[in-house]
PDB file of N, CA, C and O in Angstrom:
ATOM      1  N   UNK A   1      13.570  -0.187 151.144  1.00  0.00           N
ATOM      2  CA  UNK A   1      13.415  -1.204 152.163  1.00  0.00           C
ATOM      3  C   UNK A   1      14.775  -1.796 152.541  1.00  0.00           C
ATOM      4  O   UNK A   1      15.102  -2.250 153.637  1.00  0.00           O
ATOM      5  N   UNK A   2      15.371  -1.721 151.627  1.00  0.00           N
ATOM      6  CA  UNK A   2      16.724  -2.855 151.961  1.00  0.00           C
ATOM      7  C   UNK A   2      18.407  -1.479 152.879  1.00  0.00           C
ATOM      8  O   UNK A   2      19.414  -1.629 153.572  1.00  0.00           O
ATOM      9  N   UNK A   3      17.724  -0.454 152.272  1.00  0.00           N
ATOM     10  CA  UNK A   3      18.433   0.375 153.233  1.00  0.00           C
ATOM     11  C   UNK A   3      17.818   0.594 155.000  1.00  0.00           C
ATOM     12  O   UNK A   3      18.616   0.577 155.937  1.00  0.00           O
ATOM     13  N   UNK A   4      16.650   0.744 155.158  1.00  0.00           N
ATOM     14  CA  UNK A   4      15.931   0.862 156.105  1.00  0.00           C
ATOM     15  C   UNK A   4      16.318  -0.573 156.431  1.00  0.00           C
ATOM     16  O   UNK A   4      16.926  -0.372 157.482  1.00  0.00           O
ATOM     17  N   UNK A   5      16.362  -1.642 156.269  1.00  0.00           N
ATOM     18  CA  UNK A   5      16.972  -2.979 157.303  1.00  0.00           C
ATOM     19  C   UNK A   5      17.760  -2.943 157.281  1.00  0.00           C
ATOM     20  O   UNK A   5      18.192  -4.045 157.618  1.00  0.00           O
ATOM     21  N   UNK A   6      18.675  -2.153 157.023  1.00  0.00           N
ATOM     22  CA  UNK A   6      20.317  -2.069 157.021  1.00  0.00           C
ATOM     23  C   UNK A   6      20.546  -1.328 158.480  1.00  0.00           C
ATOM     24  O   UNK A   6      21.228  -1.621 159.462  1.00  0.00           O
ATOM     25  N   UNK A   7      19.487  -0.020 158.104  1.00  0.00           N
ATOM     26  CA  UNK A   7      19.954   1.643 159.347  1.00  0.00           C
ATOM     27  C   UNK A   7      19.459   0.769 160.842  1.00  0.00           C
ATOM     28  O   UNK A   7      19.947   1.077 161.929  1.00  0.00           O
ATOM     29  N   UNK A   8      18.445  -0.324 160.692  1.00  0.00           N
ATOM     30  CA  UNK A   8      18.017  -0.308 161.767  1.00  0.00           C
ATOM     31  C   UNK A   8      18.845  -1.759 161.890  1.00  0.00           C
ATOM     32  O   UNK A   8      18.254  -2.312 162.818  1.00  0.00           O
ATOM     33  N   UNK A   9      19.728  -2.515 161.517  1.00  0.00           N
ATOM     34  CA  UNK A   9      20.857  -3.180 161.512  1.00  0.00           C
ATOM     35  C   UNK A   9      21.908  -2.964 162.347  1.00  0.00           C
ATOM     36  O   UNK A   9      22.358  -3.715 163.213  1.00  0.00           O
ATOM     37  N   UNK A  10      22.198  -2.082 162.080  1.00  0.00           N
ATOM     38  CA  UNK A  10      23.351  -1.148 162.346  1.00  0.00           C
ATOM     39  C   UNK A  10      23.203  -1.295 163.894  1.00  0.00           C
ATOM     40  O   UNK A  10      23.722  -2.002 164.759  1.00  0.00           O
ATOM     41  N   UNK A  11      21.930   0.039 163.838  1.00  0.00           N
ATOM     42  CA  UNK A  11      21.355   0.587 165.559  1.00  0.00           C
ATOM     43  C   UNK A  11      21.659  -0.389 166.203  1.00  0.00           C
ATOM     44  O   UNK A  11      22.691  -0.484 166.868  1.00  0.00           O
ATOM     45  N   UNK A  12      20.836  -1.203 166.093  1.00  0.00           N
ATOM     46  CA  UNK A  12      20.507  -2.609 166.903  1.00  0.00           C
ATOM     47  C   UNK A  12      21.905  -3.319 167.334  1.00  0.00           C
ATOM     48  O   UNK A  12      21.899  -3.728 168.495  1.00  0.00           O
ATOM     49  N   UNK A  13      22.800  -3.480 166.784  1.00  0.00           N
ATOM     50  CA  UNK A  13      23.825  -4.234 167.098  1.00  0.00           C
ATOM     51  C   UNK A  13      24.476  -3.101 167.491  1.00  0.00           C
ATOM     52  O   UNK A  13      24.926  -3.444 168.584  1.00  0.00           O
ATOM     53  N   UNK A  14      24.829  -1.936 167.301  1.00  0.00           N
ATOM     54  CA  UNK A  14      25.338  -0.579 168.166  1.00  0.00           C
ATOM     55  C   UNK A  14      25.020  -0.698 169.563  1.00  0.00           C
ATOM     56  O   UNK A  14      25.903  -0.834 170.409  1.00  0.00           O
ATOM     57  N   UNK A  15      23.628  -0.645 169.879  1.00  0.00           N
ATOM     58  CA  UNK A  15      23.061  -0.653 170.966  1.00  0.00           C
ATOM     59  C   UNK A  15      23.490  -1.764 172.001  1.00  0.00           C
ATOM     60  O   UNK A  15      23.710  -1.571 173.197  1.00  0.00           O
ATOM     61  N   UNK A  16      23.576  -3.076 171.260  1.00  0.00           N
ATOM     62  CA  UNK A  16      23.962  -4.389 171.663  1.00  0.00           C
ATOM     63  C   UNK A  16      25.274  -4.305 172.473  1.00  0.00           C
ATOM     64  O   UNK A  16      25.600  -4.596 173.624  1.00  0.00           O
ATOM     65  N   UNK A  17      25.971  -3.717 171.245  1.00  0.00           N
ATOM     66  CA  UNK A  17      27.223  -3.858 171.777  1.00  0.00           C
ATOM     67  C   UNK A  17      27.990  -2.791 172.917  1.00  0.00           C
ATOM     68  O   UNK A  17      29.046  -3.002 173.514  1.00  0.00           O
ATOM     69  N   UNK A  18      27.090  -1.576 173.009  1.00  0.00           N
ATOM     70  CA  UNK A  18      27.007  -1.053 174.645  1.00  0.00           C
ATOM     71  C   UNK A  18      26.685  -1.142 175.633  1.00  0.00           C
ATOM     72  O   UNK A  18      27.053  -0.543 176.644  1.00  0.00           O
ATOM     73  N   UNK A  19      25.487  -2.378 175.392  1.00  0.00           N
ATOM     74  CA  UNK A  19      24.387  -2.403 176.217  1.00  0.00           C
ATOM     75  C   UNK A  19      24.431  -4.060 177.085  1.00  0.00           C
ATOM     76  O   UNK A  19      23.806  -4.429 178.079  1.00  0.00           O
ATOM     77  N   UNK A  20      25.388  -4.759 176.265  1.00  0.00           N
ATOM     78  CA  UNK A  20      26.128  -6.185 176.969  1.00  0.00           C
ATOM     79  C   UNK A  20      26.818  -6.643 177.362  1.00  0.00           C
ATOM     80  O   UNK A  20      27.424  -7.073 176.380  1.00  0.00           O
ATOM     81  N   UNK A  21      27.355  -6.986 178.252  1.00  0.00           N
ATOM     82  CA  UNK A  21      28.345  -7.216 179.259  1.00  0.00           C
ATOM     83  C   UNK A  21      29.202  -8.067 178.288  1.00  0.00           C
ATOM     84  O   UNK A  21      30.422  -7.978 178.157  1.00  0.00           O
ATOM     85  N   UNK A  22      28.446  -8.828 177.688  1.00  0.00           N
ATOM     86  CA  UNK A  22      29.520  -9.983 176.650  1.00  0.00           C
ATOM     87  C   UNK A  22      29.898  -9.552 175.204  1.00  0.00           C
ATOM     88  O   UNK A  22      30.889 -10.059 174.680  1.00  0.00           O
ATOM     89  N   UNK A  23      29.038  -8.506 174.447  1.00  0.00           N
ATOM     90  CA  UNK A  23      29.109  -8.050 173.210  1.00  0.00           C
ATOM     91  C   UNK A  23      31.054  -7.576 173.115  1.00  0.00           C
ATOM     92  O   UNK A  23      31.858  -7.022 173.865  1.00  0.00           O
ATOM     93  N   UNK A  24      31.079  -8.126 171.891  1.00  0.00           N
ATOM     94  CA  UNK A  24      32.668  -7.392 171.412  1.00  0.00           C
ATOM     95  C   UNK A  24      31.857  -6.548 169.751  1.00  0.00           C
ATOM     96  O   UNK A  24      30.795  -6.642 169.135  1.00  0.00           O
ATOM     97  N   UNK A  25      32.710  -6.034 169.674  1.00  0.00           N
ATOM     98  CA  UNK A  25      32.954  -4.924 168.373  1.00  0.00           C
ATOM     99  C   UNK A  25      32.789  -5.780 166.936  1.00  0.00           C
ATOM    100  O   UNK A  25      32.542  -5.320 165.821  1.00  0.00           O
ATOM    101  N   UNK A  26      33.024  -7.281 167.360  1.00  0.00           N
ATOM    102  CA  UNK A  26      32.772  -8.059 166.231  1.00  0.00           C
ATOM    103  C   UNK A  26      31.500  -7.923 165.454  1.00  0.00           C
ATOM    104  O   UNK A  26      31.446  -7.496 164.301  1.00  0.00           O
ATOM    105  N   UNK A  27      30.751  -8.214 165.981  1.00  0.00           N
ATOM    106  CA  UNK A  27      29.297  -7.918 165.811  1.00  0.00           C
ATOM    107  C   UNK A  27      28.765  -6.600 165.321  1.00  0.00           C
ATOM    108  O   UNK A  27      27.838  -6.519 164.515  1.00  0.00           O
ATOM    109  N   UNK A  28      29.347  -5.646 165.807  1.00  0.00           N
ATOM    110  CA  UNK A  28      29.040  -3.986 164.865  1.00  0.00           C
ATOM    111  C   UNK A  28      29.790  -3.662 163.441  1.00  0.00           C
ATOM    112  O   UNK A  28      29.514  -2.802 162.605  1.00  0.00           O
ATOM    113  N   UNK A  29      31.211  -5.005 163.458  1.00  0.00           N
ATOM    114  CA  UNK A  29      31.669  -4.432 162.329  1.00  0.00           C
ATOM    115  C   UNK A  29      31.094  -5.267 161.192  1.00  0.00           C
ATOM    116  O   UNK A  29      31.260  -4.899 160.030  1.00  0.00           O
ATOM    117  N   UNK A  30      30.578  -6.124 161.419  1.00  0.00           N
ATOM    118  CA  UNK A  30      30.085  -7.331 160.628  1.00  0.00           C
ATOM    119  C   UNK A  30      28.589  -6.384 160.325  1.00  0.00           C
ATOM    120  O   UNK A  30      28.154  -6.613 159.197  1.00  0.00           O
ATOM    121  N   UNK A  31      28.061  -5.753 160.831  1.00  0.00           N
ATOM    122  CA  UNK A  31      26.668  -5.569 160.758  1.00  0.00           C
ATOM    123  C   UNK A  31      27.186  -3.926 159.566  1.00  0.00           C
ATOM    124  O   UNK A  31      26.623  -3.850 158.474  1.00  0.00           O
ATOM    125  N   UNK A  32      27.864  -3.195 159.827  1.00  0.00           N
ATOM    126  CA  UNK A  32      28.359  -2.211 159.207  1.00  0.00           C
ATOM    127  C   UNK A  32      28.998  -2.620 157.887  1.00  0.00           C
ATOM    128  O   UNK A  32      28.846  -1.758 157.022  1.00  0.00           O
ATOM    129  N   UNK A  33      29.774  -3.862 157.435  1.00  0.00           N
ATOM    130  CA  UNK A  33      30.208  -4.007 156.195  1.00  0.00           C
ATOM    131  C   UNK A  33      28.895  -4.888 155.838  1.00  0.00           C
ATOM    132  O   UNK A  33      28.735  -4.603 154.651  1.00  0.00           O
ATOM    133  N   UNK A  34      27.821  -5.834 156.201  1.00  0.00           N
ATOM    134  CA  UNK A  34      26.912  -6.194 155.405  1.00  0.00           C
ATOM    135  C   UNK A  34      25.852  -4.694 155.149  1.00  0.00           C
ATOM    136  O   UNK A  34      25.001  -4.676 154.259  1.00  0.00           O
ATOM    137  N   UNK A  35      26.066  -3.647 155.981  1.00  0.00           N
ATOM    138  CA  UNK A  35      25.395  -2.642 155.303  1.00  0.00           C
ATOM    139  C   UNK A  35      25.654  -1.959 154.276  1.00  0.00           C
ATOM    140  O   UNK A  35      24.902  -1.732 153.329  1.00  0.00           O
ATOM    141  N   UNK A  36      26.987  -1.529 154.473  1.00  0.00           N
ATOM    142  CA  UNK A  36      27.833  -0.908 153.611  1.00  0.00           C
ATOM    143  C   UNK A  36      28.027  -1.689 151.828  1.00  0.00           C
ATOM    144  O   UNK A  36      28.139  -1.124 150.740  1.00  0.00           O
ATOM    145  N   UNK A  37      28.000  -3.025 152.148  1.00  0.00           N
ATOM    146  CA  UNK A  37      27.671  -4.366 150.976  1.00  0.00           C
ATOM    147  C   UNK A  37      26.166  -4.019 150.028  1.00  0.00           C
ATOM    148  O   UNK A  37      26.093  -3.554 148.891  1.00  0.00           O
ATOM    149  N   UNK A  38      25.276  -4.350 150.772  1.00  0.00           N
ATOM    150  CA  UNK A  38      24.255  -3.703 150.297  1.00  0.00           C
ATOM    151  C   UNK A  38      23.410  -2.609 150.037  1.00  0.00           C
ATOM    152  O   UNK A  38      22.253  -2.755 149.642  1.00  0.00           O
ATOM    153  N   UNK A  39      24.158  -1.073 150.325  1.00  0.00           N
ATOM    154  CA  UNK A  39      23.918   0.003 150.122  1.00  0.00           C
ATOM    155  C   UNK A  39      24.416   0.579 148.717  1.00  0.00           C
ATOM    156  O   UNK A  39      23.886   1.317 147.887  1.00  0.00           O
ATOM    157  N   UNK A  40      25.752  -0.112 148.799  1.00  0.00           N
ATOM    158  CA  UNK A  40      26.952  -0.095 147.755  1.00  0.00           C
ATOM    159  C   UNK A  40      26.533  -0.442 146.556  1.00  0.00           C
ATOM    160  O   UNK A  40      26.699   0.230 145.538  1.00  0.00           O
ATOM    161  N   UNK A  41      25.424  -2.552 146.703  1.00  0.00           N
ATOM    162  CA  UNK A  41      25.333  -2.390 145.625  1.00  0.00           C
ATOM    163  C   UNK A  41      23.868  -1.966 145.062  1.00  0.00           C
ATOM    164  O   UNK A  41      23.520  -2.369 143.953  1.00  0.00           O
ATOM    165  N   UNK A  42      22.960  -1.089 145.901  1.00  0.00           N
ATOM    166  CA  UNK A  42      22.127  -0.404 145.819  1.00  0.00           C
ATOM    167  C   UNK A  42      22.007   0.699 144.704  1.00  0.00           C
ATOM    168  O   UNK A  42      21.081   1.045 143.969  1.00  0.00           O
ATOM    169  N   UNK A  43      23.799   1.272 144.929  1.00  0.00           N
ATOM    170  CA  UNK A  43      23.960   2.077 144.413  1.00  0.00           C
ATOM    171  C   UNK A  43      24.642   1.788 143.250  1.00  0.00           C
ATOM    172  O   UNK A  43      24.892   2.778 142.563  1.00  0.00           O
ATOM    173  N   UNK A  44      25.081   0.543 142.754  1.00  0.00           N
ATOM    174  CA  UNK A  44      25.407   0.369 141.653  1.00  0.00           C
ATOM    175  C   UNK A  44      24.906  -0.196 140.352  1.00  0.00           C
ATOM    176  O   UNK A  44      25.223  -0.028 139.175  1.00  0.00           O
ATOM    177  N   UNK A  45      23.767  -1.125 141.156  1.00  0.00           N
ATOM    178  CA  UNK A  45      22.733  -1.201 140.500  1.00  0.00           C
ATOM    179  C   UNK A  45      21.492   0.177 139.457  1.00  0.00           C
ATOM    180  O   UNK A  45      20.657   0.152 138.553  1.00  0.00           O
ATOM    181  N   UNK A  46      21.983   0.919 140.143  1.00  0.00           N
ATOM    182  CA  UNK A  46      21.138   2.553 140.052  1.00  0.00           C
ATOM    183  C   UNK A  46      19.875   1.951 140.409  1.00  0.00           C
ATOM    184  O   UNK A  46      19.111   2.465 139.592  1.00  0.00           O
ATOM    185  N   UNK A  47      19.239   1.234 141.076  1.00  0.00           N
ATOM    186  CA  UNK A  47      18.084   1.088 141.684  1.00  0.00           C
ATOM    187  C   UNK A  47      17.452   2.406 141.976  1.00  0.00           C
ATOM    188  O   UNK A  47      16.437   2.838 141.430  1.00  0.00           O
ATOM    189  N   UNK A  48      18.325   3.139 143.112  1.00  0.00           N
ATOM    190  CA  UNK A  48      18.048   4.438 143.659  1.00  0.00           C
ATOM    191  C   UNK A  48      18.695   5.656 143.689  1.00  0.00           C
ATOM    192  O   UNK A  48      19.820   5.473 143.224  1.00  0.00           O
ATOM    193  N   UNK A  49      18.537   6.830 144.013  1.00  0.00           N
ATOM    194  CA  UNK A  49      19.644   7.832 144.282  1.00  0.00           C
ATOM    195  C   UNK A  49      20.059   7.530 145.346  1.00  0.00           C
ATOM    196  O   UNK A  49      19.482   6.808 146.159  1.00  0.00           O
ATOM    197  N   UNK A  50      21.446   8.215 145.508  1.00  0.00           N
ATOM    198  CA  UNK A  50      21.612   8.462 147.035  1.00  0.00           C
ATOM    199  C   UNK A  50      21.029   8.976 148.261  1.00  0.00           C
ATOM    200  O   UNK A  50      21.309   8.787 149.444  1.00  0.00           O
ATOM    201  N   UNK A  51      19.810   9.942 147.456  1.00  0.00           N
ATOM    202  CA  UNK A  51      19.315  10.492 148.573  1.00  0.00           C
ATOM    203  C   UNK A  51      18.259   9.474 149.123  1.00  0.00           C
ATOM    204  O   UNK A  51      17.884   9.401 150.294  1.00  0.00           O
ATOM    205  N   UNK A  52      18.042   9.069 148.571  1.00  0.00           N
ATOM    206  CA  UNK A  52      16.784   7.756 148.667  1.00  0.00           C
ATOM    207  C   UNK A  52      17.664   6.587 149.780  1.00  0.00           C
ATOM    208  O   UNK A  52      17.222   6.665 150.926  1.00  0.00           O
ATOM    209  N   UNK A  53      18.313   5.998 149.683  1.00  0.00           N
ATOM    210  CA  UNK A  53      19.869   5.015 150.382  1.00  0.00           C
ATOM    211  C   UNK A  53      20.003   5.761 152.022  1.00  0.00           C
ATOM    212  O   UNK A  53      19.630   5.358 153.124  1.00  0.00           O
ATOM    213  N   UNK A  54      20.738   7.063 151.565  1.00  0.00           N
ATOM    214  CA  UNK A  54      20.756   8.209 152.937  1.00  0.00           C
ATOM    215  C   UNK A  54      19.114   8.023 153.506  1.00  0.00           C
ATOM    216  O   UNK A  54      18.848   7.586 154.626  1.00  0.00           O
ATOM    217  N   UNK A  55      18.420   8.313 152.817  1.00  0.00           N
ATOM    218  CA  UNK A  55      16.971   8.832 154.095  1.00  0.00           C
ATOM    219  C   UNK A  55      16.432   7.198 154.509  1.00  0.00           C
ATOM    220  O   UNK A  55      15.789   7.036 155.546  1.00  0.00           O
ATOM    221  N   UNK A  56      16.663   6.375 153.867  1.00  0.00           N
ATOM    222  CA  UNK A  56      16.340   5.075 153.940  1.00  0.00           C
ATOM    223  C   UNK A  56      17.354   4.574 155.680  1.00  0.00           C
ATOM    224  O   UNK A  56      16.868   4.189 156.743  1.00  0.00           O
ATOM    225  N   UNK A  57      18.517   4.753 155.390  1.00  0.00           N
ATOM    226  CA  UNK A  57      19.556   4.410 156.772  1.00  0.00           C
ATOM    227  C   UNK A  57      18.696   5.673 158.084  1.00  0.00           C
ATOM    228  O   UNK A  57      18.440   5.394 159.255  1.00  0.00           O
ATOM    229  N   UNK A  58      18.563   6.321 157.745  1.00  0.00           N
ATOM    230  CA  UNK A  58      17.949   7.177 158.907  1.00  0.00           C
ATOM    231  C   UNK A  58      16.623   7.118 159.398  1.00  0.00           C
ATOM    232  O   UNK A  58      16.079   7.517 160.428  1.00  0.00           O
ATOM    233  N   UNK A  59      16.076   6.234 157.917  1.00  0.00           N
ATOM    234  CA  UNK A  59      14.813   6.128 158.931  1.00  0.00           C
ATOM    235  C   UNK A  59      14.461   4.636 159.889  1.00  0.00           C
ATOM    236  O   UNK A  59      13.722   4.391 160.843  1.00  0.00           O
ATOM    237  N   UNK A  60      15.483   3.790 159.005  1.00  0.00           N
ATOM    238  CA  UNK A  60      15.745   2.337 159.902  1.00  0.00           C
ATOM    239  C   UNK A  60      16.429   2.699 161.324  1.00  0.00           C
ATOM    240  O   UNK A  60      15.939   2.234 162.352  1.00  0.00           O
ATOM    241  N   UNK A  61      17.617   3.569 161.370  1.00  0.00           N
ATOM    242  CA  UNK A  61      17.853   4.050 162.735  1.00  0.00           C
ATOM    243  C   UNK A  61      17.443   4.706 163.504  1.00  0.00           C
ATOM    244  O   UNK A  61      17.900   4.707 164.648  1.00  0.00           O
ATOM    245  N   UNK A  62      16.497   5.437 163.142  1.00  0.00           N
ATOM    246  CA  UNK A  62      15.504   6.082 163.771  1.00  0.00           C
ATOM    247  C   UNK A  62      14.451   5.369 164.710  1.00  0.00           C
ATOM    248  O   UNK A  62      14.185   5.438 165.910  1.00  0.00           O
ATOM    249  N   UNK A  63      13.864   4.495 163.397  1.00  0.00           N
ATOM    250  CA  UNK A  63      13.018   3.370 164.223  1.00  0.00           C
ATOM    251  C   UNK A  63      13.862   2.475 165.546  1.00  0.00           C
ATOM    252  O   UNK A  63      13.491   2.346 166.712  1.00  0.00           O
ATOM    253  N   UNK A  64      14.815   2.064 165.033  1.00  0.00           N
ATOM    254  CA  UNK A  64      15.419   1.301 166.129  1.00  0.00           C
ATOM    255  C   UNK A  64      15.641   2.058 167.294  1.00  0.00           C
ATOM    256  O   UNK A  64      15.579   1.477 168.378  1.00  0.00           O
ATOM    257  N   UNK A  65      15.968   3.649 167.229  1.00  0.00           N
ATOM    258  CA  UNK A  65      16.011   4.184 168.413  1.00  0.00           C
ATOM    259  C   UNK A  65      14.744   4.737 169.151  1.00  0.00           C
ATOM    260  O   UNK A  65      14.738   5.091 170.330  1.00  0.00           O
ATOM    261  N   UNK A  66      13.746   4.763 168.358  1.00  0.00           N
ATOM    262  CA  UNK A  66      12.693   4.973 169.117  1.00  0.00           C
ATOM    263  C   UNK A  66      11.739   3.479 169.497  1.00  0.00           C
ATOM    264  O   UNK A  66      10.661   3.623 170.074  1.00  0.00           O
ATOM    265  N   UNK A  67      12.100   2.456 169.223  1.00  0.00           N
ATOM    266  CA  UNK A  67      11.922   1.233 169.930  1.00  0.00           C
ATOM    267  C   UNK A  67      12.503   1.150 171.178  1.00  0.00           C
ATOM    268  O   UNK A  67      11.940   1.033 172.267  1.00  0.00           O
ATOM    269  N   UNK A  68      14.323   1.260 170.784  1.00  0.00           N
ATOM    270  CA  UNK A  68      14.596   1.345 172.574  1.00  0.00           C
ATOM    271  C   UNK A  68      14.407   2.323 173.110  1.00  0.00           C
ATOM    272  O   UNK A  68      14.838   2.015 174.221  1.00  0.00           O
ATOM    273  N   UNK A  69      14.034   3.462 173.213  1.00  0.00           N
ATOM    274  CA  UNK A  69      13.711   4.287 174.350  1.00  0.00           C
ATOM    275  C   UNK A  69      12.509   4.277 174.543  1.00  0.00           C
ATOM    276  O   UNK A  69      12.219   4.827 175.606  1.00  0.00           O
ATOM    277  N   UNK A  70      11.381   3.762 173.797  1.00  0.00           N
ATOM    278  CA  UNK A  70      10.252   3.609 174.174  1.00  0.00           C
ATOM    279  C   UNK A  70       9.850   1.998 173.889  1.00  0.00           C
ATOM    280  O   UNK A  70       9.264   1.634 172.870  1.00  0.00           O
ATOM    281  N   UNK A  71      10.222   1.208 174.846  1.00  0.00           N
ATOM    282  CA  UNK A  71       9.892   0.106 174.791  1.00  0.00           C
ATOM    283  C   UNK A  71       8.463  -0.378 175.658  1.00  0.00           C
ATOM    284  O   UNK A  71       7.997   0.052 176.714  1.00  0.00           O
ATOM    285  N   UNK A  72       7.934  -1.591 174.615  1.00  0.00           N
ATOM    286  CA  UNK A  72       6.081  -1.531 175.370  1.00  0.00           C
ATOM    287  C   UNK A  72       6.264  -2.025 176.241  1.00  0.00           C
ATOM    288  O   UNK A  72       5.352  -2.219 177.045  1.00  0.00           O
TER     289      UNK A  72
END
């Protein structure tokens, strides 16, 4: 779970920051080191494997990209 709110973290402020006339880069890098923060200590904790962390970020970005292209 805490990787999957990370991947779709990420997206979301990615998207933001192409998609707004006012967005700066601030906002993607801030959203990328609180991911990178809690993936990290995901992994140091041994909570999970890596592969578990990896499929977790892809499926949060996934979701986020199939929200915006299919929006209700």
């Amino acid at each position: 779970m805490h990787a999957i709110a990370m991947g779709g973290l990420v997206i979301f402020f990615l998207l933001f920051v192409f998609n707004d006339n006012y967005a700066s880069g601030l906002y993607l890098s801030i959203a990328l080191l609180v991911a990178g923060a809690v993936c990290t200590a995901r992994f140091i904790v041994s909570d999970h494997r890596p592969a578990e962390i990896y499929a977790g970020l892809v499926v949060g970005s996934l979701a986020q990209l199939i929200g915006w292209i299919f929006p209700l």
